[in-house]
FIKOLTOR-168407 format. One record per residue (C-alpha): residue in one letter; x, y, z. Coordinates in steps of 0.5 Angstrom, whole numbers, plus 500, padded with zeros to 3 digits. Example, Ala and Ser with C-alpha at 12.3 -4.5 7.8 and 13.67 -1.06 7.14 Angstrom:
REM residues 2
A525491516 S527498514 
//
This chain:
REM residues 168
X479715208 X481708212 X488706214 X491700216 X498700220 X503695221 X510696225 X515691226 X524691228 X528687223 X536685226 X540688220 X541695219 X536700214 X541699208 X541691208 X533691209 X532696203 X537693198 X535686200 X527686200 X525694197 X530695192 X528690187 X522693186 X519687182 X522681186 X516682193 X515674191 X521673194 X520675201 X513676201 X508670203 X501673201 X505674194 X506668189 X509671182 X511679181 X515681176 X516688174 X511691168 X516697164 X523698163 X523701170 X526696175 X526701181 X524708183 X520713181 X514710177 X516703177 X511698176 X510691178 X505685176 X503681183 X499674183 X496674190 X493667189 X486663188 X484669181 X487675185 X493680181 X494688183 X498692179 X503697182 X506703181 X511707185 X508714186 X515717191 X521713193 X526715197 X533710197 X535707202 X528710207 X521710204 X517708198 X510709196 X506705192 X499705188 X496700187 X493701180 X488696179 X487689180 X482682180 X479680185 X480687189 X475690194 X471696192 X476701193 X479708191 X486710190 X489705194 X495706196 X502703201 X507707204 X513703207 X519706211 X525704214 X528707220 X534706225 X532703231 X537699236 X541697232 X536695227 X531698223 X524698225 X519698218 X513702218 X506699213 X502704212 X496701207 X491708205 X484707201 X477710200 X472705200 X466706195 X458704195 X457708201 X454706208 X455699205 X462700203 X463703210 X460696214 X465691209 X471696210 X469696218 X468688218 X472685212 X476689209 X480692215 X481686218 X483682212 X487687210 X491687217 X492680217 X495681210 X500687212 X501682219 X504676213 X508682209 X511685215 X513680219 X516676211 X520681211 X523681218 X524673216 X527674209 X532679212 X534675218 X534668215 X536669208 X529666205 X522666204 X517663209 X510661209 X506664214 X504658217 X512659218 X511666222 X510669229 X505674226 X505677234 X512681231 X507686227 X505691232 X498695230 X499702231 X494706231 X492710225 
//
């Protein structure tokens, strides 16, 4: 099992930073700069099996379910299929959101088995992980500046240095 960690601290309380970017579950488009389009996928618009379609850009889509969701706190997510996605199983991003002086400090956690054996083994050790991280560095700190700043940002436009790896 492989596991990618990303940390960043957002100046606004918990609840903000949950009702502006988390709870509208089919909106990640809007503060996420690796993501072009989402829109949900069911009759869910949050919660507990909630779905959402994502263009990535360049060909590449992933399809998302919520596997658990606790309001205000955490959401895990599965991402159940996709174009243009490595050779991986059951992956999965868990998101949580905890007080921290007098902002909240939000957590990424990224989960996946890689397939095809030694050779899995050396893309996900090479490419994957390092990709990846870059990708949750955007996520996180897109966040951090949607919150903080009412808008999107391009990831030319953000400090990646504000998401901090944290040992898995």
């Amino acid at each position: 099992m492989s596991k990618i960690v990303r940390e960043t601290f957002i100046n606004a309380p918990r609840e903000q930073v949950w009702e502006k970017a988390l709870l509208d579950f089919g909106n990640i488009q809007e503060w996420n700069p690796n993501v072009v389009k989402s829109y949900t996928t069911n009759d869910v618009p949050h919660g507990l099996n909630a779905a959402r379609h994502c263009d990535l850009g360049g060909g590449s889509t992933i399809e998302e379910r919520v596997l658990q969701w606790e309001d205000n706190k955490m959401m895990k997510i599965l991402i159940a299929e996709g174009t243009k996605t490595p050779p991986w199983k059951n992956p999965t991003a868990k998101i949580e959101l905890f007080d921290a002086n007098g902002g909240t400090k939000a957590r990424m956690t990224f989960e996946y088995q890689m397939k095809l054996g030694p050779i899995g083994y050396l893309m996900d050790r090479f490419m994957i992980q390092p990709q990846f991280g870059k990708a949750l560095d955007a996520l996180m700190v897109g966040m951090k500046y949607f919150i903080e700043n009412g808008r999107k940002a391009t990831t030319n436009q953000l400090d990646l240095s504000q998401a901090v790896m944290v040992p898995a």
